[in-house]
Each structure stands twice: as C-alpha cells, then as structure tokens.
C-alpha positions in Angstrom: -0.8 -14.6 0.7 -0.4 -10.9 0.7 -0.5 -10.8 -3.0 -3.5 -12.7 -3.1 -5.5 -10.0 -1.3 -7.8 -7.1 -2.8 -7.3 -3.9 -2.7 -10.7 -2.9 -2.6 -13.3 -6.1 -2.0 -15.7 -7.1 -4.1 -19.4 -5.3 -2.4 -21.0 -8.8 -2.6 -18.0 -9.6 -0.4 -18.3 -7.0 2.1 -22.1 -7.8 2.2 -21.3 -10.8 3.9 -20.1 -9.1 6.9 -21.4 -7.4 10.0 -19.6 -4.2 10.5 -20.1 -1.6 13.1 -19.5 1.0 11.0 -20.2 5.0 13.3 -18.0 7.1 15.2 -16.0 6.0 18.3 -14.8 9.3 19.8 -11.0 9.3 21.3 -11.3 9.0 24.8 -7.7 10.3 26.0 -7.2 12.5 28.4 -3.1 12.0 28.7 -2.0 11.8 24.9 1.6 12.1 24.7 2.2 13.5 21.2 -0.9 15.7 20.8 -2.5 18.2 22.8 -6.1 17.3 24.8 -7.1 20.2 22.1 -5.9 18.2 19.0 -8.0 15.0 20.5 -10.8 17.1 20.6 -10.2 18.3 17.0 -10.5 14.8 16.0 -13.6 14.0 17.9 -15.0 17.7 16.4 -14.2 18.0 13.0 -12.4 14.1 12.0 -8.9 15.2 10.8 -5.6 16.8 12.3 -3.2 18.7 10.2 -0.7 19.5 9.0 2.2 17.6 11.2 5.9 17.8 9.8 7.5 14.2 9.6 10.6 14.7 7.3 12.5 17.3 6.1 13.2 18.7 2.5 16.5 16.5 2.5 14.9 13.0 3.6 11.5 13.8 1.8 13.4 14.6 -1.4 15.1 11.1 -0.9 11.6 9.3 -0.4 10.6 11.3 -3.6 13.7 9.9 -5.9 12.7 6.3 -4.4 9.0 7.2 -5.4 10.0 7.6 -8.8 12.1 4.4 -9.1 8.9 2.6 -7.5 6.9 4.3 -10.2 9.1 3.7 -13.0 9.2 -0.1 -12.4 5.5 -0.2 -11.6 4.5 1.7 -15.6 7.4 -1.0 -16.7 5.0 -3.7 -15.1 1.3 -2.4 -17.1 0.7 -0.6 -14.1 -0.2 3.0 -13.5 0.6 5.9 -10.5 -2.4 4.7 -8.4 -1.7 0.9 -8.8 1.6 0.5 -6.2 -0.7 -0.2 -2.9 0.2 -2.8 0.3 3.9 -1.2 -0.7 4.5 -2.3 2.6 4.8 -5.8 2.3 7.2 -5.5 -1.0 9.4 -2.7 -0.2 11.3 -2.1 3.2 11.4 1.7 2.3 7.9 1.7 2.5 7.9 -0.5 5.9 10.0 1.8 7.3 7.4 4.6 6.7 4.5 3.1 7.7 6.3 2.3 11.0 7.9 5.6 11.5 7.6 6.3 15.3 6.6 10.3 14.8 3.7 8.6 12.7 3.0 5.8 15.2 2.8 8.0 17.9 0.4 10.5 16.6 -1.9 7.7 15.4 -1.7 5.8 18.8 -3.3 9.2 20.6 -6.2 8.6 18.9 -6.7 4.8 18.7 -4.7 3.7 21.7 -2.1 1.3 23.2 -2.4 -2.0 20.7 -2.5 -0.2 17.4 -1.5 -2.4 13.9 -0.8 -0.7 11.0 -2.0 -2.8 7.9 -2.1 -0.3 4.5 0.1 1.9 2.0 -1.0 2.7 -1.1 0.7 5.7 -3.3 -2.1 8.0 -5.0 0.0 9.9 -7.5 -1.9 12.6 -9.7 0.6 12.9 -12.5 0.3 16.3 -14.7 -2.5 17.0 -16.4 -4.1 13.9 -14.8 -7.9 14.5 -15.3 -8.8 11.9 -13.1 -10.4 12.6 -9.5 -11.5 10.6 -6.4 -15.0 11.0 -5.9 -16.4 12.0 -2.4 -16.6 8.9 -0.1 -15.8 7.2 2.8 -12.4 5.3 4.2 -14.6 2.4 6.3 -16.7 1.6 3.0 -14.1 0.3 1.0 -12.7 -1.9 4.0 -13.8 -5.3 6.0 -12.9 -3.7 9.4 -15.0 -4.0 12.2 -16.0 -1.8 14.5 -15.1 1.5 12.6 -12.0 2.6 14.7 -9.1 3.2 11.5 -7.3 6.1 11.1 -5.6 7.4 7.5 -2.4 9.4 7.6 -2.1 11.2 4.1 2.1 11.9 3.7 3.0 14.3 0.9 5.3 13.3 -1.2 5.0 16.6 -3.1 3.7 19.8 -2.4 -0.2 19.5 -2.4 -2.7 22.7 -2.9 -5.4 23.6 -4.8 -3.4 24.0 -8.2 -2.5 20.6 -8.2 -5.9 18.7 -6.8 -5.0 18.6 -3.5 -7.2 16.7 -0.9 -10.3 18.2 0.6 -12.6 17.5 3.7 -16.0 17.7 4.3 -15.4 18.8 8.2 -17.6 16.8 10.6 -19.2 14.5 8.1 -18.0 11.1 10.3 -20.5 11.7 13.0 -23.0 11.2 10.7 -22.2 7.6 10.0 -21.9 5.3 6.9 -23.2 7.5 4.1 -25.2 5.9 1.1 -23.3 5.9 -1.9 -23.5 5.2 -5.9 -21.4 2.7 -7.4 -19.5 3.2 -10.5 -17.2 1.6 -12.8 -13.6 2.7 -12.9 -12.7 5.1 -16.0 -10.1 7.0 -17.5 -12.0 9.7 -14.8 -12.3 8.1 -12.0 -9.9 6.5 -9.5 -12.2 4.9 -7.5 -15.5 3.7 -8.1 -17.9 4.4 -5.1 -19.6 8.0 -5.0 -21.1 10.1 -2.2 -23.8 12.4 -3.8 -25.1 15.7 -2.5 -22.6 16.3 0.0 -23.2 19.7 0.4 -25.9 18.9 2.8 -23.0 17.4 5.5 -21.3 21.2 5.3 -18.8 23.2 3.4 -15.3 21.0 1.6 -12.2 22.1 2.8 -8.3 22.0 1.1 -6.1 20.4 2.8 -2.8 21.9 1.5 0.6 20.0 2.3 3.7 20.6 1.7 6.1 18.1 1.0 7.0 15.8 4.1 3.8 16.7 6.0 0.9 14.5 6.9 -2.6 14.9 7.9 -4.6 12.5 9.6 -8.5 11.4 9.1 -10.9 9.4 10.4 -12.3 6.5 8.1 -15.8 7.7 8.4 -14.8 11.9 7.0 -15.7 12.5 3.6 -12.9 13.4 1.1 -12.1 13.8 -1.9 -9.9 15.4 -4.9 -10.3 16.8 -8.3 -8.6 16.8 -11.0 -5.2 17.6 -12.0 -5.2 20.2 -14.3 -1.7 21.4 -13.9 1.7 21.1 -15.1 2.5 19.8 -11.4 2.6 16.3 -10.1 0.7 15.6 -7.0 2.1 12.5 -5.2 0.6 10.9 -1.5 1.3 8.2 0.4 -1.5 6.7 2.4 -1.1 4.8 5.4 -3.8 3.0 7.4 -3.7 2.0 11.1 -6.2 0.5 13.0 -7.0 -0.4 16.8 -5.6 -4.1 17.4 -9.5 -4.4 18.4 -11.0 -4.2 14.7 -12.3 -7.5 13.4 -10.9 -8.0 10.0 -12.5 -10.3 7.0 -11.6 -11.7 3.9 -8.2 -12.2 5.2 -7.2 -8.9 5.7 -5.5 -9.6 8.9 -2.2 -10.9 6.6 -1.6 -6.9 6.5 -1.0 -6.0 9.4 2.2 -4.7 11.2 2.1 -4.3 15.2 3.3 -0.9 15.4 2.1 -0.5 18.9 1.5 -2.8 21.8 0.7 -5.9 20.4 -3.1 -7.6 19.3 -5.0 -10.4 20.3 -3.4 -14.0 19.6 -4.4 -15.6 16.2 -5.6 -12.7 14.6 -3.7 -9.9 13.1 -0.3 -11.1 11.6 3.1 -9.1 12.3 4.9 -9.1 9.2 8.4 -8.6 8.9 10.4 -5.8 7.4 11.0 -7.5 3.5 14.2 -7.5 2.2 13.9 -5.5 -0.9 14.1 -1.8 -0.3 
C-alpha cells in the first residue's frame, strides 16, 4: 500500500476534504525535554532551534548511508528530492524518525499519543538552482485538524552559502495562506507559492550544522533559495502528528506510533523493514 500513496495529493483531492486547518497552541505546562520558555517560543514565533541529535561521528555515518541511498535512487531515474516515505523502505531511516531525543522534543508540543508518518530527503546538490517557494506544511497534506510538527535534521552543514532554510517568524497564526499553483520545473521543487510574504514579517536563516534539527509548525512559512555554491546542502524531514489528526486519502498507512498509541482502526503502526 505504502507505495501506492502520493507524496503530495492531487488539489482536486484535497478539495474533497474538510480540514481544520489554524493554529492549536501547546498547552503544556510540565514538558519534559523543553523548557515552559521553548513551549512558548513555539506558540510565539512557530519553530524551535537548533537542538543537537548526533554527533560528528554518527552524523557522518548517516551522511555515507545518505549517499548510498542517493546513488541507488539517480541509478533508479530518480533525483536528490525524490527518496520520500524513506521510512517505510529503509530501517536506517526508521530508526531516525523514531529516535527518542526526536520523539521526545516533538511529543512536548503535540502530546502523549503522537505517530510519526513522513521522511523525505531534500538534498540541494551544488550549484542546484532550484528553490522551494514560500508555503505552508498543512497545504500539501490531508491532515485534519492542523496539529503536525516538521523536524528539519541536517545532514550537512546548512547556512546561507548553501540555501539554507528560512522562516517567516509568526506567520502560522495567521492561518492557511492563499497560494498560486505552479508546475514543477527545472526551478522549482515544489509547486505551490505563497506571494507577498513580506506582509506576514521579516524571513529568517535557519543555519544548522550537521546533526542538528529544528522544529516547525505546519502552518510557518518557509522556504529556500537556490544553491549557488560548490557545497551540497542535504535535510532530512520528518513529520509527526497528534494521534488525534484525521487523515484522508489513505494516509494513515504512514504512520509509526512513536508515542502512546492512537485510536483503534485508524493510524497503522508499521514495523521496522528489513532492508537498512
């Protein structure tokens, strides 16, 4: 079933369903990774960083497997942004997206029953021209109601140079944003845009280095330029949700109960596959 499923639905697809899709603000007054500060960060401004998950030795091991992954994957007709629900080919990648440092900084901010259902690798080769247009998490995805966090893991080092990630701080609370569709091209990764964004405040970089994460809600605006340098720029994104989201078009053969557990008969809890 799991390779059956979209990446990115159809919009006459997720036009079909009923999503709540604003703001639910933590409500956590005992988190037991981050700080009652940090939850208030979230609620603020609608990303965390940076967090240190794995050091230089085991991040320069994920990187090597990275580049087998990748190597296969061109081998295939595929591309660096094509190896996505990683999670339910390659134990590796399970093993990441159920890291327990990562569980428990995502399950501060959406609670006991949390299921983690995404991993996709968005790798900015050098001199890749291509960006990711401004836009939001929760558009893309047939999640209901709008309670999804995205952990962003480095794989490399990420800064400005090499078209690093940037936020538009606050820009969740003021809910699902029109956008502009637009076909993919050799320019564009993916193919929804959020115009005018100044008016929602001022971007900001979110500079990484490798083995770090940050963490954003599904409703902040991001985005990324181009890479213009002689550096890769490779991330691995993980998405977790509340056990409480309503998901559609299937989507609940993702999912991974990585806290707690979720209601009976709706989100699966795939096991570990056997190919690392």
């Amino acid at each position: 079933m799991i390779n059956q499923l979209k990446t990115i639905p159809d919009q006459d697809e997720l036009a079909t369903m009923e999503r709540d899709l604003h703001f639910h603000p933590v409500i956590n007054p005992t988190p037991q990774t981050l700080t009652v500060d940090q939850v208030e960060q979230f609620n603020q401004l609608g990303y965390l960083k940076p967090f240190r998950i794995f050091d230089d030795v085991t991040i320069g091991e994920i990187r090597t497997y990275f580049d087998e992954l990748l190597q296969q994957e061109i081998a295939r007709g595929g591309n660096s942004y094509s190896i996505s629900t990683a999670h339910a080919r390659f134990g590796k990648v399970y093993d990441i997206l159920t890291n327990p440092k990562i569980v428990a900084l995502v399950a501060d901010l959406l609670g006991e029953n949390v299921i983690a259902w995404g991993s996709h690798f968005f790798c900015k080769m050098p001199h890749d021209g291509k960006i990711v247009a401004w836009h939001q998490d929760a558009s893309y995805w047939p999640l209901t109601p709008s309670k999804a966090v995205t952990v962003w893991l480095a794989i490399d080092d990420a800064d400005r140079e090499n078209a690093c990630m940037q936020y538009i701080p606050g820009s969740h609370h003021f809910g699902h944003l029109t956008y502009q569709l637009s076909e993919h091209t050799e320019l564009q990764v993916l193919n929804q845009t959020v115009q005018n964004v100044e008016q929602y405040g001022t971007p900001i970089d979110v500079a990484l280095r490798a083995g770090e994460c940050s963490l954003h809600s599904d409703l902040l605006l991001h985005a990324s330029e181009g890479n213009q340098s002689p550096r890769r720029r490779c991330g691995l994104t993980l998405r977790y949700c509340s056990a409480d989201v309503v998901a559609g078009l299937n989507w609940y053969e993702k999912g991974i109960w990585v806290r707690g557990c979720a209601t009976p008969n709706t989100w699966s809890n795939r096991p570990r596959p056997e190919i690392d």
